[in-house]
C-alpha positions in Angstrom: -72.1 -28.7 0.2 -75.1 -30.1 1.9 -75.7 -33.7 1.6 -78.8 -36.0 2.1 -78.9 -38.7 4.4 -81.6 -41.4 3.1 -83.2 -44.6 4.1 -80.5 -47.1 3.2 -81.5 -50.3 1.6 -80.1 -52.7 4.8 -81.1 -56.5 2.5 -81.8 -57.8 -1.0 -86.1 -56.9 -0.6 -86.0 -53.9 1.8 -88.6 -51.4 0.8 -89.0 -49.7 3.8 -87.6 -48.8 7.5 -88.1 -47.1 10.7 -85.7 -44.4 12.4 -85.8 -46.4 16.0 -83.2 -43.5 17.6 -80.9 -40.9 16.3 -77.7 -41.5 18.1 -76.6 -37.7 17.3 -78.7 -34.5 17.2 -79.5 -32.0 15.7 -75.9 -30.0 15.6 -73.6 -32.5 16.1 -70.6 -33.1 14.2 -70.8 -36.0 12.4 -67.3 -38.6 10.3 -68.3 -40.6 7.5 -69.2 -44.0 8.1 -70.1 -43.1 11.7 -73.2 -44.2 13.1 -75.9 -41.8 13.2 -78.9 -43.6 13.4 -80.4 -47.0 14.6 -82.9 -48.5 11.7 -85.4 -50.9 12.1 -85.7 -53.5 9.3 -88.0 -56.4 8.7 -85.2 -58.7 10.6 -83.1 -56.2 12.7 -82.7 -53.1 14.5 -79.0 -52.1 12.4 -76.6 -49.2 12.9 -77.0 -46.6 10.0 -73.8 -45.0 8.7 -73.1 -41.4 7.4 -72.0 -41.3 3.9 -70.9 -37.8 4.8 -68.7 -35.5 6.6 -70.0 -32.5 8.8 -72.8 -31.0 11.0 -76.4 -33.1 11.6 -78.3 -29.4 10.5 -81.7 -31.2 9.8 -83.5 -34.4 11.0 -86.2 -34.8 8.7 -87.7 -38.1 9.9 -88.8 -38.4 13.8 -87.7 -41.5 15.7 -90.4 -44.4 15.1 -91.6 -43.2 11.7 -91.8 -45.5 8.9 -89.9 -44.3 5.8 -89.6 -45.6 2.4 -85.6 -46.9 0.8 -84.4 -44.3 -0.5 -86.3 -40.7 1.3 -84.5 -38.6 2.7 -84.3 -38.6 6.7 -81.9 -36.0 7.3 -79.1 -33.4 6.0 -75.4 -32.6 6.9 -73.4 -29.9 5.5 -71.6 -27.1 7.2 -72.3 -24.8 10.3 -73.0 -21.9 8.4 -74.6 -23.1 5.4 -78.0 -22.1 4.0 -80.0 -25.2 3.6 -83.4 -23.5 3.2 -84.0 -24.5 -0.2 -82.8 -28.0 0.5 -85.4 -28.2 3.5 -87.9 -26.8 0.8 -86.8 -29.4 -1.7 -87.4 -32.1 0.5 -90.1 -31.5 2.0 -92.4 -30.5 -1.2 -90.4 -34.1 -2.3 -91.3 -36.2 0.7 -95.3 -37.1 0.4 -95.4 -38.5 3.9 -94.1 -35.0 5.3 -96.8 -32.6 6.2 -96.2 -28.9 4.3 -97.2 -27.0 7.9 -95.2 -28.8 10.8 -92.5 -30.3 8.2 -92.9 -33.7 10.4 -93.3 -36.8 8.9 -97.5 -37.7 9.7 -98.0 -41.0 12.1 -101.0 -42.5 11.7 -102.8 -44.2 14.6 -104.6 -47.5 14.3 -108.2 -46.8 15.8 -108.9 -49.1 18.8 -111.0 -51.8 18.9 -113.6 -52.3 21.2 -111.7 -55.8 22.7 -108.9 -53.5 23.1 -110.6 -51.0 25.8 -109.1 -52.8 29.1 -105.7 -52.8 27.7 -103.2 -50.1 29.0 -102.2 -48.2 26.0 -99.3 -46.0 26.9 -95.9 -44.7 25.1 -92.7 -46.7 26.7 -91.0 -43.3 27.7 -88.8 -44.9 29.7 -85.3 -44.5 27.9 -83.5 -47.5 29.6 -85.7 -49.7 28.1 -84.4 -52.1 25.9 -87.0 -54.3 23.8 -86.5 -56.5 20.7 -88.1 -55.5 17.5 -90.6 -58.3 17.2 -91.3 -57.5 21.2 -92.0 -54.0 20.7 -94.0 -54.9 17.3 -95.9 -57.1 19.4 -96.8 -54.8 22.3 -97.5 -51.9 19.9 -100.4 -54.1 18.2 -102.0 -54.8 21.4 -101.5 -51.3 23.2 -99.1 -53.4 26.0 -97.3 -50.8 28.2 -93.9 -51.9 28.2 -93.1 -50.1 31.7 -94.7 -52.8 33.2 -93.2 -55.9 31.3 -90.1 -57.6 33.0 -87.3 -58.1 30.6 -85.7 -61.6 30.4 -83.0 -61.1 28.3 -79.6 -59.8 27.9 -79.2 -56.8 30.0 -82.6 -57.3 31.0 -83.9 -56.7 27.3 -87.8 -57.4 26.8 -88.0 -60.3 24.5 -91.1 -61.7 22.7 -91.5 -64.3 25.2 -92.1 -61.4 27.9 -94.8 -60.2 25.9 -96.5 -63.2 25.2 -96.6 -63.5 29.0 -97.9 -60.7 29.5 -100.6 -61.1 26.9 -101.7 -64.4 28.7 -102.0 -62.1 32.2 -104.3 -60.0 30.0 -105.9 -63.0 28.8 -106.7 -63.9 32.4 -108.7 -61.3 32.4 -111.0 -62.5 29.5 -109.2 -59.7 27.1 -108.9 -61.5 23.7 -105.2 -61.1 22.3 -105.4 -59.9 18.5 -102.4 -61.9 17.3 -103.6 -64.9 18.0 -106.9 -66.0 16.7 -109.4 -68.0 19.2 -109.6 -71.5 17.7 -112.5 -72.0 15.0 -113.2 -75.4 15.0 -109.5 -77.2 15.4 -107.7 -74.1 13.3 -105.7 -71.9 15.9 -104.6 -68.8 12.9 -101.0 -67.2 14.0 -100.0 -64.2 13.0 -97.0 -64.1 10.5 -94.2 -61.8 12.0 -93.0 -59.4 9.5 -89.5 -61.0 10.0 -91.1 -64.7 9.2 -92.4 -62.5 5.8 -89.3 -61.3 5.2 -87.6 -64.5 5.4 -90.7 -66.2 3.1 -89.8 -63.1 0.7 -85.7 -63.8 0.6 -86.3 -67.7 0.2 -89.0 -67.7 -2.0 -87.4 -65.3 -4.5 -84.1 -67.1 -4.5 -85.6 -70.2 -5.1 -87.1 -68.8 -8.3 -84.7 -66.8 -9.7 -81.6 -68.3 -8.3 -80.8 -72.0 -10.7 -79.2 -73.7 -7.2 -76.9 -76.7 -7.8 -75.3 -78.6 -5.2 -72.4 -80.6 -4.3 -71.5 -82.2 -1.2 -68.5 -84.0 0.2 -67.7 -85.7 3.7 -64.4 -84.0 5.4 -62.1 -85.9 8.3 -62.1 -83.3 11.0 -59.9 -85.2 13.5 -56.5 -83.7 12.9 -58.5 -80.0 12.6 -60.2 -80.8 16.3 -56.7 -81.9 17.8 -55.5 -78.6 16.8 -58.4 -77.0 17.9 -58.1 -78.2 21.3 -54.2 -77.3 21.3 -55.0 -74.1 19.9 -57.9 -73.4 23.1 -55.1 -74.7 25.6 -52.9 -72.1 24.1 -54.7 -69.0 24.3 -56.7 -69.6 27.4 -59.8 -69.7 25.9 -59.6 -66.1 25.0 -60.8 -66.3 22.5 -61.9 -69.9 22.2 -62.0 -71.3 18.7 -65.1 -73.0 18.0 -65.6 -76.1 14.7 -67.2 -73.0 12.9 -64.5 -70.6 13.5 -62.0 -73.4 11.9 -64.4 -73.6 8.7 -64.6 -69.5 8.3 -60.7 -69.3 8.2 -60.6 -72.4 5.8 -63.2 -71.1 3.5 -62.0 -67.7 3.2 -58.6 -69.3 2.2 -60.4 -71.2 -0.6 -62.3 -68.7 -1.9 -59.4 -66.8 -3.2 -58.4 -69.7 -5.4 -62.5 -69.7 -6.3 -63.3 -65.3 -6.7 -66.7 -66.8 -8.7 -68.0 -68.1 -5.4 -67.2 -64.9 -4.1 -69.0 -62.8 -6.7 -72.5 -61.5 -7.4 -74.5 -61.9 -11.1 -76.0 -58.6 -12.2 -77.4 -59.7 -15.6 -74.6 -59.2 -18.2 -71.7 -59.0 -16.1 -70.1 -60.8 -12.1 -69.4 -58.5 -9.9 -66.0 -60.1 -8.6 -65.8 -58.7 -4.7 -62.3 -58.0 -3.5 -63.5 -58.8 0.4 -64.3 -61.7 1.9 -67.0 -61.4 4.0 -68.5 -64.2 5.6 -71.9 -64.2 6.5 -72.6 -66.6 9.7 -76.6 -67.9 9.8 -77.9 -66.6 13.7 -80.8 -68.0 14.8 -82.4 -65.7 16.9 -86.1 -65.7 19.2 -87.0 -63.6 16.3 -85.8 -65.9 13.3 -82.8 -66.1 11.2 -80.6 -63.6 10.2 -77.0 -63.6 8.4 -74.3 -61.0 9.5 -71.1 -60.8 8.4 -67.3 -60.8 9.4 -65.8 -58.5 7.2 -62.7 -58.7 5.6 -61.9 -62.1 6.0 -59.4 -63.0 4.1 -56.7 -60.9 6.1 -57.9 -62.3 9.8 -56.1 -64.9 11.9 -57.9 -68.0 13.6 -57.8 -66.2 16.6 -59.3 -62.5 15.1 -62.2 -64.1 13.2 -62.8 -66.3 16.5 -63.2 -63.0 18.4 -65.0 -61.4 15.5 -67.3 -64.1 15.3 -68.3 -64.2 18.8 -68.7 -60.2 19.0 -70.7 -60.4 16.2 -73.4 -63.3 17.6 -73.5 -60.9 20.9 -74.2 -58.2 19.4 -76.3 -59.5 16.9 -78.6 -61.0 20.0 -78.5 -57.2 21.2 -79.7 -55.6 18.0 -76.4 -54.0 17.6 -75.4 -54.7 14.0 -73.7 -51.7 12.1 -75.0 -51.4 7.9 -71.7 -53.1 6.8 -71.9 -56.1 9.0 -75.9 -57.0 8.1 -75.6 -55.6 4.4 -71.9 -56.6 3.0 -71.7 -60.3 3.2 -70.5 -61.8 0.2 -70.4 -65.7 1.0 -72.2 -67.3 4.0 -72.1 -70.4 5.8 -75.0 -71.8 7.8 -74.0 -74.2 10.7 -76.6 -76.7 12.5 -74.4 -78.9 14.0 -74.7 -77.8 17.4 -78.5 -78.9 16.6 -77.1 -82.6 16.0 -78.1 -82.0 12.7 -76.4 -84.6 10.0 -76.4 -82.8 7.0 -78.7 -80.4 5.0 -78.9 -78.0 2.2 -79.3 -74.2 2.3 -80.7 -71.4 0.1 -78.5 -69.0 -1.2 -78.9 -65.6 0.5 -79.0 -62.9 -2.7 -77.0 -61.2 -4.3 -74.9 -63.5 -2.7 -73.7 -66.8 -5.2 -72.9 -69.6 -2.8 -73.4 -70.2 0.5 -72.4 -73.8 2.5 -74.1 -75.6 4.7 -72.6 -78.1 7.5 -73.5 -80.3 9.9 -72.5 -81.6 13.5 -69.1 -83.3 13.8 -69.6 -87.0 14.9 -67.6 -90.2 15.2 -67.9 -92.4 12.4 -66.4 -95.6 11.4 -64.0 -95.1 8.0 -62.4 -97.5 5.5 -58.8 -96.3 5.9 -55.9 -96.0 2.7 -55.0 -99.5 4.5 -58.5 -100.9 4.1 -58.9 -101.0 8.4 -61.9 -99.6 9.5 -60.9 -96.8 12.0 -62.9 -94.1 13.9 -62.9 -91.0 12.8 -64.1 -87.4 13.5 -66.8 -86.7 9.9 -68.1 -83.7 9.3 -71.0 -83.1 6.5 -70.4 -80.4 3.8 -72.5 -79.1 1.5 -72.2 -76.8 -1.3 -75.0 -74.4 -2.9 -74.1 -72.0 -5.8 -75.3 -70.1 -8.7 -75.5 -72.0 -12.1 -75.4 -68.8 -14.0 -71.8 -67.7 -11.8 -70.5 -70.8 -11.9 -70.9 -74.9 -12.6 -70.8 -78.0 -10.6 -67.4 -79.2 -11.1 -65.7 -75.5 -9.8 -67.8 -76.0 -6.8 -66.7 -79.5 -6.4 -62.9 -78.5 -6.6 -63.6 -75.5 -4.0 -65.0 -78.3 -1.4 -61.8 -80.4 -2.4 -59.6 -77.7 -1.5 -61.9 -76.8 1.6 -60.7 -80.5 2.5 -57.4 -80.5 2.4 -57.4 -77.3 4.2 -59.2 -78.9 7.0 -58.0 -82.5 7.1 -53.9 -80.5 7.1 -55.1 -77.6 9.4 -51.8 -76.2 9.8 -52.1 -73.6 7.3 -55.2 -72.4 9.5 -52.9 -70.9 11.8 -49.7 -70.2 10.1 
């Protein structure tokens, strides 16, 4: 039986998305959870799924169309099935989809006059590879991408390759749209959509999420001994990072702690039965929070080679739905900014997420009363008041700190 593929909702506010590529055509057999399609959200370009079994017969939505959560942008079902009344269906269904051509209707922004020296021409070079905020970018200001330089990995076109460009163009007394000429001492930038998106996430959790937060200080020189050992011992492939050592002792804790691990949909908790463990990414484009799945049966080693995978791939826009969509605890890490310690805002329909900072030498009153040197590290705890209360998420950072002061059972 036929089945209909439709915008997936890829984060908590997504309302909309944009087919950047179909990796199969039209024809082409297709497993579930394969990837069929590339989507472009507010904060990433993510690998859509199948949630079906069979043959691509219909692409309803073009590549770089804009398409409401939840429309329909293609059907699979067998070789020889009739679909015609399910082509019918949606398209009478689909108010962006014209009845005559059955293609979805782009609508061109007319140019402005400040515009008129600016090449205005369709990257149809396939190699290309761009960042979404790059080709957002470009595409306000008509840039032609074939003649931009990439910088970044694999020669991708960042936005700093654009904004380079812009200031050739700007050379040439051709004002740039996204960035206002100064009135008075006010220089007005434009708001990326990711920077809205993030204002959206933040904003709304703040609101509607009661945060409490506890914090506790963990001795991480036995965990950095082994850590070293550990690198010596594999070759440093992979190499274990301070982070990777805090994913493997949270996921640990959190099955002592499932309501830190859990969701609140109104009347009920949705207890997950993953781990997932989003990692904060701070990207040219802003911040975004992936996930290593399935943490809870991963060694040191696997979520060191998962979590480096992942921050590669999430710099290359190659996130699959799972990994940008199914986190269900997340820790943000600003230590390799020399940060102290901070606090972080949950990430809904997440409950907790946990915030540390750099690891740094400090002196310690010792069970002998010496003062010894020690290797400190910053945790800090913020959870849901209506999943669970202050003291459970003061015994989770106890047990977070024995696991890491006796970091044997990180490895065994």
């Amino acid at each position: 039986m036929a089945k209909e593929l439709v915008m997936p909702q890829m984060g908590y506010d997504m309302q909309q998305g944009t087919v950047v590529r179909w990796i199969k055509k039209e024809g082409d057999s297709v497993s579930r959870g394969e990837p069929v399609a590339e989507i472009e959200t507010d904060k990433a370009v993510v690998e859509m799924e199948s949630v079906a079994k069979g043959i691509l017969r219909k692409i309803v939505v073009p590549e770089g169309v804009v398409t409401k959560v939840g429309e329909v942008i293609a059907i699979i079902g067998d070789a020889d099935e009739d679909i015609t009344n399910l082509e019918a269906k949606v398209s009478k269904s689909n108010p962006t989809l014209s009845p005559v051509t059955n293609e979805k209707v782009v609508l061109q922004k007319p140019s402005s006059s400040n515009k008129s020296d600016i090449p205005n021409k369709k990257n149809e070079r396939s190699d290309v590879k761009i960042s979404p905020v790059a080709k957002r970018l470009a595409e306000e200001i008509g840039l032609d991408l074939t003649k931009v330089t990439g910088s970044g990995p694999s020669g991708r076109i960042v936005r700093q390759d654009v904004e380079d460009a812009i200031k050739t163009v700007n050379s040439l007394s051709v004002e740039t749209p996204s960035i206002k000429a100064p009135q008075s001492e006010i220089v007005q930038v434009e708001v990326t959509r990711m920077r809205q998106a993030i204002a959206r996430i933040t904003t709304s959790s703040k609101q509607q999420i009661p945060h409490y937060y506890v914090g506790n200080e963990i001795d991480m020189t036995a965990a950095m001994e082994m850590r070293r050992q550990v690198n010596e011992k594999l070759g440093g492939t992979p190499r274990v990072t301070v982070n990777d050592l805090i994913i493997k002792a949270v996921a640990i804790a959190l099955k002592d702690f499932p309501s830190l691990n859990a969701s609140f949909a109104g009347d009920h908790l949705e207890i997950h039965s993953h781990i997932n463990i989003g990692i904060a990414i701070d990207l040219e484009e802003g911040l975004i929070v992936p996930s290593i799945l399935n943490c809870e049966s991963k060694s040191l080693a696997d979520i060191a080679r998962a979590s480096t995978d992942l921050s590669k791939r999430a710099s290359e826009g190659r996130l699959n739905e799972t990994e940008y969509t199914g986190g269900t605890f997340s820790i943000s890490n600003l230590g390799m900014l020399d940060a102290d310690s901070f606090l972080a805002i949950i990430l809904p329909p997440q409950s907790a997420v946990l915030a540390v900072g750099s690891v740094k030498k400090r002196p310690i009153v010792d069970d002998s009363e010496q003062i010894v040197v020690r290797q400190m590290l910053s945790a800090n705890l913020s959870a849901d008041h209506r999943v669970s209360d202050g003291a459970e998420g003061a015994r989770f950072l106890q047990a977070l700190k024995a696991l890491l002061e006796n970091p044997v059972s990180l490895v065994m």
